[in-house]
C-alpha positions in Angstrom: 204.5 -11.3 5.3 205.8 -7.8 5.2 208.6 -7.1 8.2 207.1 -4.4 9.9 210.0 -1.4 9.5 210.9 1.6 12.0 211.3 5.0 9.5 212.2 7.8 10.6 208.1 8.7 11.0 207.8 6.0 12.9 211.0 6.5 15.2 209.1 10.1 16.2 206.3 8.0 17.1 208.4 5.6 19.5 209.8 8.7 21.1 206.1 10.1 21.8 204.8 6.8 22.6 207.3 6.2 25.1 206.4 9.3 26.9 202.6 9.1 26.8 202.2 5.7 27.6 205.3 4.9 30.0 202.7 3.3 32.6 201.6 0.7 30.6 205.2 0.1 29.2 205.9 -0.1 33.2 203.4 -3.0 33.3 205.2 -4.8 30.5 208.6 -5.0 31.8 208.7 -8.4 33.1 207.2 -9.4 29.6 208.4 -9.7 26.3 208.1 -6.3 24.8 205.3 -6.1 22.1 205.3 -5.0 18.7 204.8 -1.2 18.0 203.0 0.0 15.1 201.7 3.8 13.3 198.3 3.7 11.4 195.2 4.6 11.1 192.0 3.0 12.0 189.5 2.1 9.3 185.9 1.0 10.3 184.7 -2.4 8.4 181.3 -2.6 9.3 179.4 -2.0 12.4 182.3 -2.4 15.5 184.4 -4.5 13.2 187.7 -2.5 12.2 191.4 -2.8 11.3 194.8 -0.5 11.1 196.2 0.6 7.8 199.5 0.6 9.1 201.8 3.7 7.7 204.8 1.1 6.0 201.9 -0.4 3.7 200.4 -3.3 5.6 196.8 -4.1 7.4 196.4 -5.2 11.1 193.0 -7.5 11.9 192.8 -7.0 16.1 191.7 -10.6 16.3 192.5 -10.3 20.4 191.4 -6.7 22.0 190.5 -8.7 25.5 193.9 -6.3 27.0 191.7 -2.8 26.5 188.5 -1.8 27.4 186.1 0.8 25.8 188.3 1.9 23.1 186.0 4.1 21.0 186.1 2.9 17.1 186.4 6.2 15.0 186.9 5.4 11.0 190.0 8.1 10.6 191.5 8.0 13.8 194.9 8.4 14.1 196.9 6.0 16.5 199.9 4.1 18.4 199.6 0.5 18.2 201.6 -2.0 20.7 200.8 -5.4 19.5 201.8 -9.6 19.5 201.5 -11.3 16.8 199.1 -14.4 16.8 200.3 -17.6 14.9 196.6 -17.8 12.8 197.2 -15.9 9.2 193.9 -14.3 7.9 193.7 -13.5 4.2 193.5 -9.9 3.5 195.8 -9.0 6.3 199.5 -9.4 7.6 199.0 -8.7 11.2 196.6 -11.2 13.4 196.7 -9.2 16.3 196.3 -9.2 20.4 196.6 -5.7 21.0 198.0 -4.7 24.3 197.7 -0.8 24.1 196.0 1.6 22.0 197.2 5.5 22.3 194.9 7.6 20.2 196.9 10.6 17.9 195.5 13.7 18.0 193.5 13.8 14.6 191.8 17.0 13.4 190.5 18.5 9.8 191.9 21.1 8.2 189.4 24.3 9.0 188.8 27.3 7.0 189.4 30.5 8.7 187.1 33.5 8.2 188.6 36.4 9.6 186.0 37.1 12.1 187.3 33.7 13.6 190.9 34.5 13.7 191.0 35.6 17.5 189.4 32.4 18.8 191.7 30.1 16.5 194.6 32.1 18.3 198.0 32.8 16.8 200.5 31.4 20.0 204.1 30.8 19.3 204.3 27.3 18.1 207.4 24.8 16.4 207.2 22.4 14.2 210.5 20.1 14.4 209.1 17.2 11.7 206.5 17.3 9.2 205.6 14.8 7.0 202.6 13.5 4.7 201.6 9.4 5.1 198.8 8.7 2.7 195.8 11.0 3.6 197.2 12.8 6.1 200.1 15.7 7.2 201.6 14.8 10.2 203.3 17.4 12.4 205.9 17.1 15.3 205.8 19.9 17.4 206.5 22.0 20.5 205.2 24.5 22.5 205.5 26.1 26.4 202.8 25.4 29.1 202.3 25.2 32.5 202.4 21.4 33.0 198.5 21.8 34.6 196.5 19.5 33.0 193.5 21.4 33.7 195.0 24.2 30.6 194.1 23.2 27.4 195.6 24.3 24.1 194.5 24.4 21.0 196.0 23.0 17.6 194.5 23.9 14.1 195.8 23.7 10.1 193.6 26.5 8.6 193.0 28.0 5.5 193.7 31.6 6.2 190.3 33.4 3.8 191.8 36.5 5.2 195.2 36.2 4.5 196.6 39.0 1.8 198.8 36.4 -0.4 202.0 38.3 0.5 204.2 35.0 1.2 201.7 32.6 -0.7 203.2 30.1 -2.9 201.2 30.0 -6.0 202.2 26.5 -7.0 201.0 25.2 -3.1 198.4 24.6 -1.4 199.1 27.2 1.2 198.3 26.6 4.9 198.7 27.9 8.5 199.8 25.9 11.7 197.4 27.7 15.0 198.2 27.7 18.2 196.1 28.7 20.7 197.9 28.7 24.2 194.7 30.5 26.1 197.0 32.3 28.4 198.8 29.3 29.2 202.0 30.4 31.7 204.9 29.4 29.5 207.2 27.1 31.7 208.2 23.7 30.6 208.6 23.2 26.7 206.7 19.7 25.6 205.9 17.8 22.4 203.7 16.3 20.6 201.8 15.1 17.8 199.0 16.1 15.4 197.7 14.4 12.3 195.6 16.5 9.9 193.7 15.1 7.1 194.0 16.0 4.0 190.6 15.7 2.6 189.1 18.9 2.6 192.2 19.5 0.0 192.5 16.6 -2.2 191.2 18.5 -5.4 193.4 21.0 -4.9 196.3 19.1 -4.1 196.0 16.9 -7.6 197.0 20.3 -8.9 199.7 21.3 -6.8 203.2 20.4 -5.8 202.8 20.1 -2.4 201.7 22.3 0.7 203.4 25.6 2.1 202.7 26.0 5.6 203.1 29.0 7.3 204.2 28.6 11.5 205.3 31.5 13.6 207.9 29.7 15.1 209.2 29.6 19.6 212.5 31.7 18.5 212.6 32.7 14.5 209.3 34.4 14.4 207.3 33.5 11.1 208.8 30.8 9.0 207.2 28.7 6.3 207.6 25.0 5.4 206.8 23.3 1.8 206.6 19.6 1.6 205.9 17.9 -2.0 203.7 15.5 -2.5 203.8 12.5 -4.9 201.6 13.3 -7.9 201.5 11.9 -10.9 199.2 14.6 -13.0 202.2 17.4 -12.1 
């Protein structure tokens, strides 16, 4: 059986997960701590589903009896705390009670007319970690609000149809990171975590080096961001 490894990815993750779910690690501190894992859910048949995990393996939730309605969405990006049960099952590395899922905000990439550009917003935005884990870009990132959970922002990776090409890369797939604050006040700086699939770009990516993402940035203005992506027809 694979060792299930903490990357760097993955060490982000811990650091969100810690903060988003710190009441049901509250609830496990007179227990052993469970397992922590990064994947994505994939749908068997029917309500029947397991984790690709992001090191390589597969999870089977054998035991879900600890959570309660969890919505099954084939795609969806998550956090998984786990124990490991002592049954193996072929096909898998992880037999698994799970104690917690905490769903990652998972979105498609959207392509942006310009009569659409004022709705998708343009808000002042960071991105401190990006990285690609099989079908998806993954980015870390930062922004101001208000702390009222009544705001709501908004988070997009767009294809800009309207943008001129000035600071395209022509051997990228080239991409902007949205934020819409909706008039948020800007007072306490937070972070989080959005996962974008790369689908809707897949063709074009066989025929690329990577993606070039454009972000205007909390203090540098405008910056752009490549990462490459292993290819074997470039």
């Amino acid at each position: 059986m694979k060792k299930l490894k903490i990357t760097l990815a993955a060490s982000v993750f811990l650091f969100l997960a810690a903060v988003t779910c710190q009441s049901c690690l509250d609830d496990w501190n007179n227990k052993d701590a469970p397992l922590f894992a990064v994947g994505t859910v994939k749908v068997i048949e029917g309500k029947d589903y397991y984790f690709s995990l992001d090191e390589g393996s597969k999870l089977y939730p054998s035991d879900t009896t600890n959570i309660h309605n969890y919505a099954i969405v084939d795609g969806q990006r998550a956090f998984v705390y786990f124990r490991e049960l002592n049954e193996k099952l072929t096909g898998y590395e992880y037999n698994a009670q799970i104690e917690h899922i905490e769903n990652i905000l998972t979105k498609d990439i959207y392509s942006m007319p310009a009569e659409k550009a004022d709705s998708i917003g343009d808000d002042n935005i960071n991105a401190t970690d990006l990285w690609i884990t099989g079908e998806y870009l993954n980015i870390k990132y930062q922004f101001y609000h208000s702390n009222n959970k009544d705001k709501k922002h908004m988070l997009n990776l767009i294809v800009n149809e309207a943008s001129t090409g000035e600071h395209d890369k022509p051997d990228y797939v080239n991409l902007e990171f949205r934020h819409n604050a909706y008039n948020d006040d800007q007072l306490t700086l937070g972070t989080g975590l959005v996962s974008f699939k790369l689908d809707q770009i897949a063709e074009q990516l066989k025929m690329k080096k990577g993606v070039n993402i454009r972000i205007k940035s909390l203090y540098d203005g405008e910056r752009f961001i490549s990462i490459e992506t292993t290819n074997e027809e470039n």
